[in-house]
Structure formats: structure tokens, C-alpha cells
VOBA-1610 file (N, C-alpha, C; in pm, whole numbers, padded with zeros to 5 digits, always signed):
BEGIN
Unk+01466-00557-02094Unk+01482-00643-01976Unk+01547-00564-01862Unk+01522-00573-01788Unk+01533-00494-01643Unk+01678-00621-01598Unk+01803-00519-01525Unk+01956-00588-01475Unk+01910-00574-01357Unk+02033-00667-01256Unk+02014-00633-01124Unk+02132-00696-01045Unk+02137-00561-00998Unk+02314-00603-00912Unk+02277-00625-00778Unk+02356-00723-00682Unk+02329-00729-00554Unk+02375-00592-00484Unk+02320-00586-00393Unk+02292-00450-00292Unk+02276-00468-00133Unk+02287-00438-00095Unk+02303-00408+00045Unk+02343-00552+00101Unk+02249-00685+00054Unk+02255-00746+00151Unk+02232-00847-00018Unk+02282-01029-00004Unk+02250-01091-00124Unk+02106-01127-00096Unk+02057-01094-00036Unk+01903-01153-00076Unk+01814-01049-00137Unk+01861-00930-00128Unk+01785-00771-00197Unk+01849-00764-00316Unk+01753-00768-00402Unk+01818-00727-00571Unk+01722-00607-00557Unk+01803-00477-00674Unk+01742-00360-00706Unk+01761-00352-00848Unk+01725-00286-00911Unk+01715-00288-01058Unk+01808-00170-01077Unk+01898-00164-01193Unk+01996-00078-01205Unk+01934+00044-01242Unk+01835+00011-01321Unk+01727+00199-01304Unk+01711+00243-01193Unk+01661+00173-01114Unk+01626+00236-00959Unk+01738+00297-00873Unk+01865+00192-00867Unk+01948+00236-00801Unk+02043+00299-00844Unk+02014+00416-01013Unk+02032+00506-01031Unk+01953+00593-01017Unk+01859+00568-01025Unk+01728+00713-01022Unk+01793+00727-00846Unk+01791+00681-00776Unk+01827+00677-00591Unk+01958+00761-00593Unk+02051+00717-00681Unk+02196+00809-00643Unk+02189+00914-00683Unk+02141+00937-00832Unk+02128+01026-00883Unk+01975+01156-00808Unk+01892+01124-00713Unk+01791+01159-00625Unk+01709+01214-00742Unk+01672+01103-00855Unk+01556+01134-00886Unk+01453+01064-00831Unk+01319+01109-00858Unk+01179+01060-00774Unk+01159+00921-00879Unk+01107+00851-00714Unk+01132+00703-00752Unk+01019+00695-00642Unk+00905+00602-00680Unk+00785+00541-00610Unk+00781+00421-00582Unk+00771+00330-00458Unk+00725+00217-00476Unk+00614+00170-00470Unk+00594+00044-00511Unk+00449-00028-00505Unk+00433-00147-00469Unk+00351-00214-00422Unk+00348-00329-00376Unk+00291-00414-00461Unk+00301-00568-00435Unk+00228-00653-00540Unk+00163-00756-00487Unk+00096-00730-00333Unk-00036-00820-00354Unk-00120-00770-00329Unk-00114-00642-00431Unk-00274-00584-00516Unk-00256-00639-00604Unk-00162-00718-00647Unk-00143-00826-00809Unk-00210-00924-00782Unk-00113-01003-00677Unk-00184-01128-00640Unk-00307-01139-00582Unk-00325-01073-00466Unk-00438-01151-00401Unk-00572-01010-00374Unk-00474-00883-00426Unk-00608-00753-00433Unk-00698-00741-00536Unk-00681-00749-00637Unk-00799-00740-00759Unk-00754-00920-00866Unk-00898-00951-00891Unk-00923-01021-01013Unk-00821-01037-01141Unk-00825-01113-01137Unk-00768-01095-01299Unk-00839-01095-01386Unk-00824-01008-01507Unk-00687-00966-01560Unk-00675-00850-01527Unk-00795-00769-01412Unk-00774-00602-01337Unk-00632-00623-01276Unk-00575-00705-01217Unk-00476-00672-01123Unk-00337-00629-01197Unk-00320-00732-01331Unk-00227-00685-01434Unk-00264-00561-01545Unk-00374-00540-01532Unk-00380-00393-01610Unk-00351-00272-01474Unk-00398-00331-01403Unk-00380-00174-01297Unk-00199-00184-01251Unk-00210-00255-01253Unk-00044-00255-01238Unk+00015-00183-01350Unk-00015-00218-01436Unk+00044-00164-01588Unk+00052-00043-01601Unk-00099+00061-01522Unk-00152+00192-01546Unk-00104+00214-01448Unk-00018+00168-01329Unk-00004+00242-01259Unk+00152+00268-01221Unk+00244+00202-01321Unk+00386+00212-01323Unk+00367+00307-01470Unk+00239+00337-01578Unk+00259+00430-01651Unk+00253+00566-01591Unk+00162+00561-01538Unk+00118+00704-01432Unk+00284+00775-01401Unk+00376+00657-01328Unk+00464+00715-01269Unk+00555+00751-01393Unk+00585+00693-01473Unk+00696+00714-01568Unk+00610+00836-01695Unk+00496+00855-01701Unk+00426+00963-01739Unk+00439+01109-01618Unk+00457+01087-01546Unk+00513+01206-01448Unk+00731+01184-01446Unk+00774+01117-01500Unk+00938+01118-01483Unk+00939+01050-01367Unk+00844+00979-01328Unk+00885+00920-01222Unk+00926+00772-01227Unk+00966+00726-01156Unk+01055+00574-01160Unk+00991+00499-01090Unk+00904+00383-01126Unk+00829+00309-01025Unk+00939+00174-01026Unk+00861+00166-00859Unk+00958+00023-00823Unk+00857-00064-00726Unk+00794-00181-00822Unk+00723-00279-00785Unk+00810-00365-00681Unk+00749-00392-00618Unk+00847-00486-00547Unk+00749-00653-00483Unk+00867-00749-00502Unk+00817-00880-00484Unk+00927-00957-00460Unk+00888-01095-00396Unk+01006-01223-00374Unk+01015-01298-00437Unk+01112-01309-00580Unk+01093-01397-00666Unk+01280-01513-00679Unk+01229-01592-00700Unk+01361-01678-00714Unk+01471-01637-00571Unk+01384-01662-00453Unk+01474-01616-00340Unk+01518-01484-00351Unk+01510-01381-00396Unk+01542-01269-00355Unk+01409-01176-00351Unk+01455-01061-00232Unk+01359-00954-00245Unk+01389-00867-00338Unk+01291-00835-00452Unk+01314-00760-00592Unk+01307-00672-00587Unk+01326-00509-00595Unk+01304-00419-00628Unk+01324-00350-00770Unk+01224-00361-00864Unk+01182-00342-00958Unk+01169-00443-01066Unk+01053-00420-01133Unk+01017-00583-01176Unk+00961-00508-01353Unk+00975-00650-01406Unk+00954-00638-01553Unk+00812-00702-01577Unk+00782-00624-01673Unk+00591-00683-01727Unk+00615-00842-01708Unk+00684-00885-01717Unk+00666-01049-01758Unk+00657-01120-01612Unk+00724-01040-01508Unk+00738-01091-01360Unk+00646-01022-01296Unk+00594-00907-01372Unk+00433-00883-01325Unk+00340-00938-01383Unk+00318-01031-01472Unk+00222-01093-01516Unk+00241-01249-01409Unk+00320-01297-01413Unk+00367-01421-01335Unk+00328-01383-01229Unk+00317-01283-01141Unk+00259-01232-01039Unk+00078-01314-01031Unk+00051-01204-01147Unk-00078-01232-01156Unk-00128-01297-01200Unk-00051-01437-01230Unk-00098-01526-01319Unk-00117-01634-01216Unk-00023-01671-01116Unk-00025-01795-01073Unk-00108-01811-00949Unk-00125-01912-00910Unk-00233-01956-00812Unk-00118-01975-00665Unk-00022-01968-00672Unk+00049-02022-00520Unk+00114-01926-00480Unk+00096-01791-00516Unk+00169-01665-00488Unk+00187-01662-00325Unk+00250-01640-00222Unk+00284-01614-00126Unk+00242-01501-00065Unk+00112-01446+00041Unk+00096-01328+00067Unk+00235-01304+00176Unk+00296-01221+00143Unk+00463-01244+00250Unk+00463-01075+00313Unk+00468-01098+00448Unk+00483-01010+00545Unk+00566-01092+00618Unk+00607-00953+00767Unk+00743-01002+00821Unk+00769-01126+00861Unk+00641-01199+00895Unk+00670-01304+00992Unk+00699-01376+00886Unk+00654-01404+00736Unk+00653-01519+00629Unk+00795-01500+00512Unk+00839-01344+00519Unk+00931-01326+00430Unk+01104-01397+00403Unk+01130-01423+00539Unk+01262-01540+00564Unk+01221-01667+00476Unk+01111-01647+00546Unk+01069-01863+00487Unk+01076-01832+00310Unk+00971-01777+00268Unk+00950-01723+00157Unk+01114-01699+00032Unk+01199-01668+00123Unk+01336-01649+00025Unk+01390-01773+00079Unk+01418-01824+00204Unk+01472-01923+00154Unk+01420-02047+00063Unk+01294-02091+00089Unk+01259-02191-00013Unk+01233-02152-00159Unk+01280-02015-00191Unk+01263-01959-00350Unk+01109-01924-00380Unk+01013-01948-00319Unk+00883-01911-00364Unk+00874-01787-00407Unk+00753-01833-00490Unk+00730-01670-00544Unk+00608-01593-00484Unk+00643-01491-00420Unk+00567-01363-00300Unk+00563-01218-00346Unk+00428-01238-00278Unk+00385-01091-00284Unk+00388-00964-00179Unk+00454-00890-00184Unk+00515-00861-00081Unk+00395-00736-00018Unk+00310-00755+00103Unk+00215-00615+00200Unk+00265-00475+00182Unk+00190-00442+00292Unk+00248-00314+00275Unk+00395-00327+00378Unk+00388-00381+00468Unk+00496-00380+00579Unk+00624-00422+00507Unk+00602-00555+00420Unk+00728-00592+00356Unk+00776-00524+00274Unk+00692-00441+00205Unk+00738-00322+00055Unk+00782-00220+00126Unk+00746-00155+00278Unk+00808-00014+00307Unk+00939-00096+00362Unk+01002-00190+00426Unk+01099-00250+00450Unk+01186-00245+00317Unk+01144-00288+00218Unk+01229-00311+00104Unk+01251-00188+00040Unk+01163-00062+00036Unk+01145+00027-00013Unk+01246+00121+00060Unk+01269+00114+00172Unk+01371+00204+00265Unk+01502+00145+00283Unk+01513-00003+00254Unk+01673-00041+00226Unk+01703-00046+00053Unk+01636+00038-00028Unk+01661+00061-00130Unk+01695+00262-00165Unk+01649+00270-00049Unk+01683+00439-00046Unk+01528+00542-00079Unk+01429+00453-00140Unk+01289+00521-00181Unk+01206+00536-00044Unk+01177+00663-00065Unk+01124+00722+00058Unk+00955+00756+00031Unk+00933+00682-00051Unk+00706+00742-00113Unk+00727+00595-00144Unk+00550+00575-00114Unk+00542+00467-00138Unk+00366+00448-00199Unk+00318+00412-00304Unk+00172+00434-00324Unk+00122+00273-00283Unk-00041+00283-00231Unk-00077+00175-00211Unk-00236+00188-00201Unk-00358+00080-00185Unk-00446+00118-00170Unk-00531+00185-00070Unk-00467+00089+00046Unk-00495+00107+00182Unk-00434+00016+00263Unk-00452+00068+00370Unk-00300+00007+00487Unk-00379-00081+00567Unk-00355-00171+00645Unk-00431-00286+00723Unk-00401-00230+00865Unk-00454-00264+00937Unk-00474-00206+01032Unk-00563-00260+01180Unk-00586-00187+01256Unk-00695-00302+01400Unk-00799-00332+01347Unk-00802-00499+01342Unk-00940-00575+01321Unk-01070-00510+01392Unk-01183-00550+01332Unk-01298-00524+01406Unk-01347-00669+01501Unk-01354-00630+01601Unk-01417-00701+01746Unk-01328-00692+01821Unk-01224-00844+01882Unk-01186-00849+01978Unk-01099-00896+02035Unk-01062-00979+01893Unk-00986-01142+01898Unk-00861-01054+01894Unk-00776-00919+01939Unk-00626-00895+01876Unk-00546-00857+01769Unk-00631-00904+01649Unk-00567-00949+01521Unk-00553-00763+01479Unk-00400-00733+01496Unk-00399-00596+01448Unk-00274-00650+01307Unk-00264-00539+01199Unk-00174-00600+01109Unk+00001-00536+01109Unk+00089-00594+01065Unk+00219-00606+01072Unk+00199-00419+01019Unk+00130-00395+00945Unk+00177-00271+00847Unk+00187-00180+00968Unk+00140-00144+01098Unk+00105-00088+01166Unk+00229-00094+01210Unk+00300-00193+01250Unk+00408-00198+01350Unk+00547-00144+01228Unk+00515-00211+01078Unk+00626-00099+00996Unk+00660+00019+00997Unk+00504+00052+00998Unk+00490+00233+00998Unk+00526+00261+01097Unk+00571+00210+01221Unk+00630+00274+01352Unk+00822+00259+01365Unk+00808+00214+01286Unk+00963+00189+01290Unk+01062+00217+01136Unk+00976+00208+01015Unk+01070+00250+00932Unk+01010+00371+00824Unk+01120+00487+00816Unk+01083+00631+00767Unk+01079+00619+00622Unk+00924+00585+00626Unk+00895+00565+00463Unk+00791+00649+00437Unk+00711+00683+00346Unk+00609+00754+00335Unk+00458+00671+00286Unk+00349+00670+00345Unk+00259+00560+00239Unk+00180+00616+00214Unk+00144+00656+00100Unk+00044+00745+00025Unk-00096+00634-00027Unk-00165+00652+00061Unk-00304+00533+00091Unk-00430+00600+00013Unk-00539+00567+00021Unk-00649+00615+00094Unk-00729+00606+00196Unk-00669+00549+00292Unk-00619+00544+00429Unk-00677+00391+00482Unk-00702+00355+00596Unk-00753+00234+00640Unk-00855+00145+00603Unk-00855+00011+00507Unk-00888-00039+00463Unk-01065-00065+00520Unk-01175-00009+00463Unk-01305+00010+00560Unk-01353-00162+00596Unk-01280-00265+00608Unk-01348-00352+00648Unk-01248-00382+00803Unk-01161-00280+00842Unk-01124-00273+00930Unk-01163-00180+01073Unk-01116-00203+01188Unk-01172-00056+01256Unk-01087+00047+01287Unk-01157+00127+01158Unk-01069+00247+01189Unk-01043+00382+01253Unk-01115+00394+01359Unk-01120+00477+01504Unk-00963+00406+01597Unk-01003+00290+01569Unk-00942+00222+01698Unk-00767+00203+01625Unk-00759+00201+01455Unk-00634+00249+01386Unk-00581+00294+01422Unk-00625+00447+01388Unk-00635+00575+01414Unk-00520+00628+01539Unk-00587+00574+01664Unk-00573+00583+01775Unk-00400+00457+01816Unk-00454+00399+01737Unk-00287+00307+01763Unk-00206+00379+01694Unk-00210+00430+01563Unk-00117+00543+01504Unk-00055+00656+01565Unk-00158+00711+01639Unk-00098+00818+01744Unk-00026+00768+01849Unk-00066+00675+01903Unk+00009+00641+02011Unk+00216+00582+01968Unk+00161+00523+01858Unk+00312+00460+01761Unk+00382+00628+01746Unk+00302+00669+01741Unk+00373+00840+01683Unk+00412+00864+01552Unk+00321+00777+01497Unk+00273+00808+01306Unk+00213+00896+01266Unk+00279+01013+01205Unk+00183+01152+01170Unk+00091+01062+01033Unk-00028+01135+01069Unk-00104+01121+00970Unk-00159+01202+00867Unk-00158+01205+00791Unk-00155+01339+00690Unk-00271+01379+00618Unk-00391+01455+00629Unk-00491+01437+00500Unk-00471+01518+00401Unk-00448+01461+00279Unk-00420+01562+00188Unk-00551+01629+00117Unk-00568+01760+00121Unk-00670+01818+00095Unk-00774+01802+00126Unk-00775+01748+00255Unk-00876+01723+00342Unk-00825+01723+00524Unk-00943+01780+00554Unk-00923+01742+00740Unk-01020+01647+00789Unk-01084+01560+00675Unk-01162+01437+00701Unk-01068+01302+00676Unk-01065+01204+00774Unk-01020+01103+00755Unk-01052+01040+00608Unk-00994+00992+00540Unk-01100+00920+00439Unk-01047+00777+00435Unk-01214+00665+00433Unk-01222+00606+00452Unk-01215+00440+00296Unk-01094+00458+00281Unk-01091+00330+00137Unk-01227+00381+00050Unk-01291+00284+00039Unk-01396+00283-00082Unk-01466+00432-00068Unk-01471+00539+00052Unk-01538+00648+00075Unk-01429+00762+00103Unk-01507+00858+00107Unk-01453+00971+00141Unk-01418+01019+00276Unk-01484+00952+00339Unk-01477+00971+00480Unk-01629+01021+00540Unk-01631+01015+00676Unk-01716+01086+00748Unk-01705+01161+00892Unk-01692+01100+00979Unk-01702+01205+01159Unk-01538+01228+01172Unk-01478+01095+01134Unk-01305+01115+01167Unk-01267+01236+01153Unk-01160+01309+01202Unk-01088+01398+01165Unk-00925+01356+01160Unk-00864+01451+01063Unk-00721+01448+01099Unk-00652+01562+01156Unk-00567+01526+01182Unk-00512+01636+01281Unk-00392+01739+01189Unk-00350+01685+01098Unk-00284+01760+01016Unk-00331+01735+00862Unk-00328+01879+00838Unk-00395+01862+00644Unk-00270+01918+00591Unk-00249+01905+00466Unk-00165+01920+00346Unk-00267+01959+00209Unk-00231+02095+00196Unk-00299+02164+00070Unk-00286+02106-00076Unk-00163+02060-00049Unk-00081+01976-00176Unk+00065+01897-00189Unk+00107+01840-00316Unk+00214+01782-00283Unk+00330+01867-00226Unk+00331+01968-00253Unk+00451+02064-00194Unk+00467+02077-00036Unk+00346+02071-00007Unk+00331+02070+00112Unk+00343+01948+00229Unk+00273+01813+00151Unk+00344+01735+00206Unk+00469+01692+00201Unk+00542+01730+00080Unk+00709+01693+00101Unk+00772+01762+00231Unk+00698+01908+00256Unk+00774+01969+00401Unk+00733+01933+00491Unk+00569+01867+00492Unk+00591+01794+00645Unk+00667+01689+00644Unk+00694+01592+00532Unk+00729+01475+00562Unk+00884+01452+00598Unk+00988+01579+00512Unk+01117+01616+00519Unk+01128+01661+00658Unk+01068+01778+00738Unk+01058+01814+00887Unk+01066+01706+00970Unk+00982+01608+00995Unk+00951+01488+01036Unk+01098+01407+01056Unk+01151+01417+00923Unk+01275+01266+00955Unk+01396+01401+00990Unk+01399+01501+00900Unk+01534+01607+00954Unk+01526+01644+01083Unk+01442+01645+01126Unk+01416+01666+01297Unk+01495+01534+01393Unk+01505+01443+01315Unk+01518+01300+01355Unk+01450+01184+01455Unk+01313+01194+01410Unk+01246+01123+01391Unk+01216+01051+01298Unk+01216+00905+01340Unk+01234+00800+01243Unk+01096+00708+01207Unk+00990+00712+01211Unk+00854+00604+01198Unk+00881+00699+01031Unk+00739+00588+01034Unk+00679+00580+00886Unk+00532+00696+00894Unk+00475+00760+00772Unk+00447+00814+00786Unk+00322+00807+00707Unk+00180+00840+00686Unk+00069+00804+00669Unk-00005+00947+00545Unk+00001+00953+00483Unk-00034+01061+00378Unk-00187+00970+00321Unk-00311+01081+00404Unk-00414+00997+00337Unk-00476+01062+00263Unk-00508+01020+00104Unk-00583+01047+00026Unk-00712+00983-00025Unk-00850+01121-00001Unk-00975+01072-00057Unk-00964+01012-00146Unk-01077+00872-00190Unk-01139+00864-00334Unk-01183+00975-00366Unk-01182+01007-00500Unk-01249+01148-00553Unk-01417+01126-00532Unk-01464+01242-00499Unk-01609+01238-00475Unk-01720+01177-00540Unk-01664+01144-00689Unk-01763+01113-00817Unk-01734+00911-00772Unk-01596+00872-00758Unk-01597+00810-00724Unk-01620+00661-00615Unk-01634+00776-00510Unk-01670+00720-00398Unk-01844+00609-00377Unk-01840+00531-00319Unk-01916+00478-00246Unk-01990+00496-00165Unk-02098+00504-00145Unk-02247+00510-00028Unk-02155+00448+00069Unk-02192+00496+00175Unk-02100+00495+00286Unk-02234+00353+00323Unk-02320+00348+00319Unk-02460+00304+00371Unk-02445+00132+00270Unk-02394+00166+00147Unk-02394+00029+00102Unk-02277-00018+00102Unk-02132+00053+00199Unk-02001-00043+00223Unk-02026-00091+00331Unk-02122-00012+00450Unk-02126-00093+00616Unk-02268-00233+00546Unk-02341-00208+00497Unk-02385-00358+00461Unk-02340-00480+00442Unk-02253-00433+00299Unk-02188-00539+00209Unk-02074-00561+00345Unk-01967-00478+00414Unk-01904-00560+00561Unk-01965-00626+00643Unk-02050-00574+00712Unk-02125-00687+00721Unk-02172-00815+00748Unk-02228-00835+00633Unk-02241-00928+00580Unk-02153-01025+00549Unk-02005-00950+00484Unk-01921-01042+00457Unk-01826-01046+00611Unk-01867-00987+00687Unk-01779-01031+00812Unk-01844-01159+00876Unk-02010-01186+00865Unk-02063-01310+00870Unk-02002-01463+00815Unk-02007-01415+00702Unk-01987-01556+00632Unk-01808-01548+00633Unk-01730-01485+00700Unk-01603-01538+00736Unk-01581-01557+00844Unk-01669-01540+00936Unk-01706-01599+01075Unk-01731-01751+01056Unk-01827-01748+00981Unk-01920-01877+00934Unk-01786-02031+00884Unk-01745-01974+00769Unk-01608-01982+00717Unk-01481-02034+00799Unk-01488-01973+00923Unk-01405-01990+00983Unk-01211-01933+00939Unk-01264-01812+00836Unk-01142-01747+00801Unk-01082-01663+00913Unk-00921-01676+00929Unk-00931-01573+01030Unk-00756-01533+00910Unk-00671-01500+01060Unk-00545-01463+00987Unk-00516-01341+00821Unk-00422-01380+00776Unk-00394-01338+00685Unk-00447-01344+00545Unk-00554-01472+00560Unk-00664-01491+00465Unk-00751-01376+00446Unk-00785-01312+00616Unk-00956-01266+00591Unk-00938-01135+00518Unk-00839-01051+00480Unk-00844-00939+00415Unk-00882-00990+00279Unk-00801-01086+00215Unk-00863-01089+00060Unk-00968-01109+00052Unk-01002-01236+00152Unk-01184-01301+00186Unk-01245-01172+00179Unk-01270-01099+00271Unk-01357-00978+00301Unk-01372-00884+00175Unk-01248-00848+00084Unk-01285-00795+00011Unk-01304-00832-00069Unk-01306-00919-00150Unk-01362-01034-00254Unk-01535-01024-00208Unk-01547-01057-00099Unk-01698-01076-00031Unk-01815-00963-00077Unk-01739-00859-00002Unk-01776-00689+00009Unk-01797-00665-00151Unk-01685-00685-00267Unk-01734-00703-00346Unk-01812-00724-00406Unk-01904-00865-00408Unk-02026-00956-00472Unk-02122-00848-00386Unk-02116-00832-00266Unk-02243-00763-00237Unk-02292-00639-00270Unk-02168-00588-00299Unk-02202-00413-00334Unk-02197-00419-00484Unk-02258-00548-00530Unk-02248-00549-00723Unk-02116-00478-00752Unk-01992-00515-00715Unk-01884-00466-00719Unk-01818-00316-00777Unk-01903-00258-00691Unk-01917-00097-00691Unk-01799-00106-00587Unk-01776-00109-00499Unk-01634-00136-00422Unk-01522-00186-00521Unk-01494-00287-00578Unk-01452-00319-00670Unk-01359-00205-00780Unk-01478-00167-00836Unk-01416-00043-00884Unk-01382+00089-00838Unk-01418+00133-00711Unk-01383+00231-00640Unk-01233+00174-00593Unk-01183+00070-00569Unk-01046+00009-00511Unk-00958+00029-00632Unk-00991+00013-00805Unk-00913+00087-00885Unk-00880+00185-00920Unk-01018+00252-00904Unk-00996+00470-00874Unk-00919+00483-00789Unk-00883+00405-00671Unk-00829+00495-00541Unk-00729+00446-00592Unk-00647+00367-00609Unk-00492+00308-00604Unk-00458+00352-00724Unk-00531+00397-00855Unk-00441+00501-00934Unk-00423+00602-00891Unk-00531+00664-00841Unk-00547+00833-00786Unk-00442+00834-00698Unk-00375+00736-00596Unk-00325+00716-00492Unk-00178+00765-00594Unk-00143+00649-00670Unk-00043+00660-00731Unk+00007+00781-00792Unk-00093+00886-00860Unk-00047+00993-00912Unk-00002+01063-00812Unk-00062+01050-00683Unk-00066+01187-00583Unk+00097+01125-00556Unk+00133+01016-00544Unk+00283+00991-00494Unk+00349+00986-00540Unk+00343+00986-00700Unk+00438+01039-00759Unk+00467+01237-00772Unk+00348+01317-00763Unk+00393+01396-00757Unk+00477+01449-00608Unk+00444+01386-00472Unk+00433+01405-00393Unk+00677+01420-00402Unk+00663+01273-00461Unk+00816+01211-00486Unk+00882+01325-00587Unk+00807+01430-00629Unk+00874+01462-00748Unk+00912+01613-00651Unk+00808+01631-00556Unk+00837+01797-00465Unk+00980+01701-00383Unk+00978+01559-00334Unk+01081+01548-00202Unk+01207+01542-00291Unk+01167+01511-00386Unk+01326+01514-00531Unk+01384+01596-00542Unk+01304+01750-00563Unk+01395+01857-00638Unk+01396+01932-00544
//
């Protein structure tokens, strides 16, 4: 059973592993959990969770799930509060604007990417693995996502496979630079694109390996500069997706959530649930390749900023 002492503030619990692995500066990863709730199917969402806090503790690394359970923000969670995750139907997708409400009425939430690098940096963990980051909608209506405005303000690291492809990600891209979010390709100078590898994008800075991104990412905040920071990693090539059958299956499913009338904080699960059925959920399983692959690369990444 996982303890937990109050910390910084009474609404942040940390798990007494974590906030020893933190004093003691061993490598410690976080993760988010609505790739539990509302990113993959069940019972995928509780096995990939499972494989992907083994990954880290199979490298010495210390994973720290994080979620809003019984009014507090959790940092680090036990199989049983990750299954309850993925078990229940009223889970809370909780980002900044929803996370107050969310602890005070006790609900149980799943915390974005914006709310996990928040929780992840008042816990002292500086890597963070995830699938892909949300980012500027496609058309016209505004709708850009909270993660964007995290990554500009708190010095965390998010080890992606970069902008979620049912988003637009030129026009990301371009808000990232302007926020003054380095973006990182690791072993690549191609953007890569979620379910793909990428194509025309470029990045402006590559990283050969984890060693290498720990010194850009250490340069970055010792310099004192403070944003969040963008480390993007390909799906592996075997893995990847026809670039030709993800712009379909979007699409298509950007239709019928038009149709639908989904907008908000709904249309990311909508869309990829959608994108799913159409691409015979070849997307589907490319979204579990990337967010383990994601995970190993950040734990080793955590294990060069450790020692």
C-alpha cells in the first residue's frame, strides 16, 4: 500500500516513495491519468498503465501517476486507484480551469497534461512521459488547449510524441515558439507527428540521445529560464501509421463532431475514439506503441538529469 504525507500545500498528497526518490535525487517520472480514463478502452487503459509504471521501475526509475482522488491532488497512486481510474464512468477530465471544483467537491479526476506538469513540478519531478500534448484546434473557432499555456510557464519536461495529429500542428508549433518552448526532436530533425513519424515539419533542435537531452534541458532552466519544455519522440517506424489513412479517418471524424455538435473538452476523446473505428483501429494501437516508447525514452532521459 502506497503512505502519504501532506506536502507543500493540504490539498497535494505525494507518496512517501516519491518524496524520497525527490530528496534523495533519484529519477522519478510522471504520468498522467486520462490516458486511463478517457485515452484508451478498457481494459487497454489499465494494462498500459501497468506496463508503463513497469517500464519505469524496470529502468530504477520511480513512476508517479498522478490524479484527484478523495479531494486531493495525488502524486503517486496504487494498482487499485489505478484500476478505479479505469473502471468508473464519472471520472473528471480535470485541467486548470476544472481542478479547484474537482477537489473541492471530492470527485474523482483525471488529471491532462497541464494539470500533471503543475503537480509534477510542485512535487520536485522534472520528466514527465505522455502520449501527446493538445494543442491549436483545427479551423477557427480559438479553441487552443490549457497544456500549451502550462508548457509556458512551468519548468517541466514532456516527453510526447509530439502534437496530437487530430490537431493543427504547424499552427502549435508556431505558438510554442512564440511562448518560448524549446522543442526538442529526439533523434530526429523531423517533427513527429502522434500516430506518424512525421513529414515536411522540421525541428529546430535535435538530441542524439538521452544524455543529450538532459544538457539541453539542464542549460535551459540553469540559465534561468523557466517554461516547460517539449522533448519529441517518433513512433518507431515499424510502428507508425500511413500518414494517408490518419488525414482520412480525421476527417471524417472531424465531420461527425461537427455534426454532433461536440466541441470543448469532449472533442479530443470524441475524435480519437472516432479516428479509431475508421482506421480499423490501427491508430489505436499505434497510441499504445507511442506512450510506452514515450515512457522508456523518459525514464532514461530522468535517469541522465539524476546522476
Amino acid at each position: 500500500m502506497y503512505t502519504y504525507n501532506v506536502v507543500v500545500m493540504s490539498l497535494l498528497k505525494i507518496s512517501e516513495e516519491i518524496q524520497e526518490a525527490v530528496r534523495t535525487k533519484k529519477p522519478v517520472v510522471a504520468l498522467e491519468s486520462t490516458l486511463i480514463s478517457h485515452g484508451l478502452p478498457s481494459p487497454l487503459n489499465i494494462e498500459v498503465a501497468a506496463k508503463s509504471e513497469k517500464i519505469l521501475r524496470d529502468l530504477q526509475v520511480v513512476p508517479a501517476t498522478v490524479a484527484v482522488i478523495d479531494g486531493h491532488l495525488q502524486v503517486g497512486l496504487s494498482h487499485e486507484e489505478i484500476e478505479l481510474l479505469g473502471t468508473e464512468n464519472d471520472v473528471e477530465k480535470t485541467s486548470f480551469n476544472t481542478l479547484g471544483t474537482v477537489l473541492a467537491g471530492k470527485s474523482l479526476g483525471a488529471t491532462t497534461v497541464a494539470t500533471t506538469m503543475f503537480a509534477a513540478h510542485k512535487s520536485g519531478i522534472q520528466i514527465f512521459a505522455t502520449g501527446g500534448i493538445g494543442g491549436v484546434h483545427r479551423g477557427n473557432d480559438g479553441d487552443i488547449s490549457a497544456d500549451l499555456k502550462a508548457l509556458s510557464e512551468i519548468p517541466v519536461a514532456v516527453i510526447c510524441a509530439g502534437v496530437k495529429s487530430i490537431l493543427d500542428i504547424p499552427r502549435t508549433l508556431e505558438l510554442l515558439e512564440t511562448l518560448g518552448v524549446p522543442v526538442i526532436g529526439y533523434k530526429t530533425d523531423t517533427f513527429p507527428e502522434f500516430w506518424t513519424s512525421g513529414g515536411s515539419l522540421k525541428t529546430k533542435i535535435t538530441a542524439t540521445g538521452a544524455e543529450e537531452v538532459a544538457a539541453l534541458l539542464q542549460a535551459h532552466w540553469q540559465i534561468g529560464l523557466d517554461t516547460g519544455q517539449l522533448v519529441a519522440v517518433p513512433i518507431p517506424k515499424e510502428k507508425s501509421v500511413d500518414q494517408k489513412i490518419v488525414e482520412d479517418a480525421i476527417n471524417q471524424s472531424l465531420e461527425k463532431a461537427k455534426s454532433a455538435g461536440i466541441t470543448g473538452n469532449a472533442i479530443t476523446p470524441f475524435l480519437l475514439e472516432k479516428v479509431s473505428e475508421a482506421s480499423g483501429n490501427l491508430t489505436l494501437q499505434a497510441n499504445i506503441d507511442l506512450i510506452l516508447n514515450n515512457v522508456k525514452t523518459a525514464g532514461e532521459v530522468a535517469i541522465q538529469m539524476a546522476g
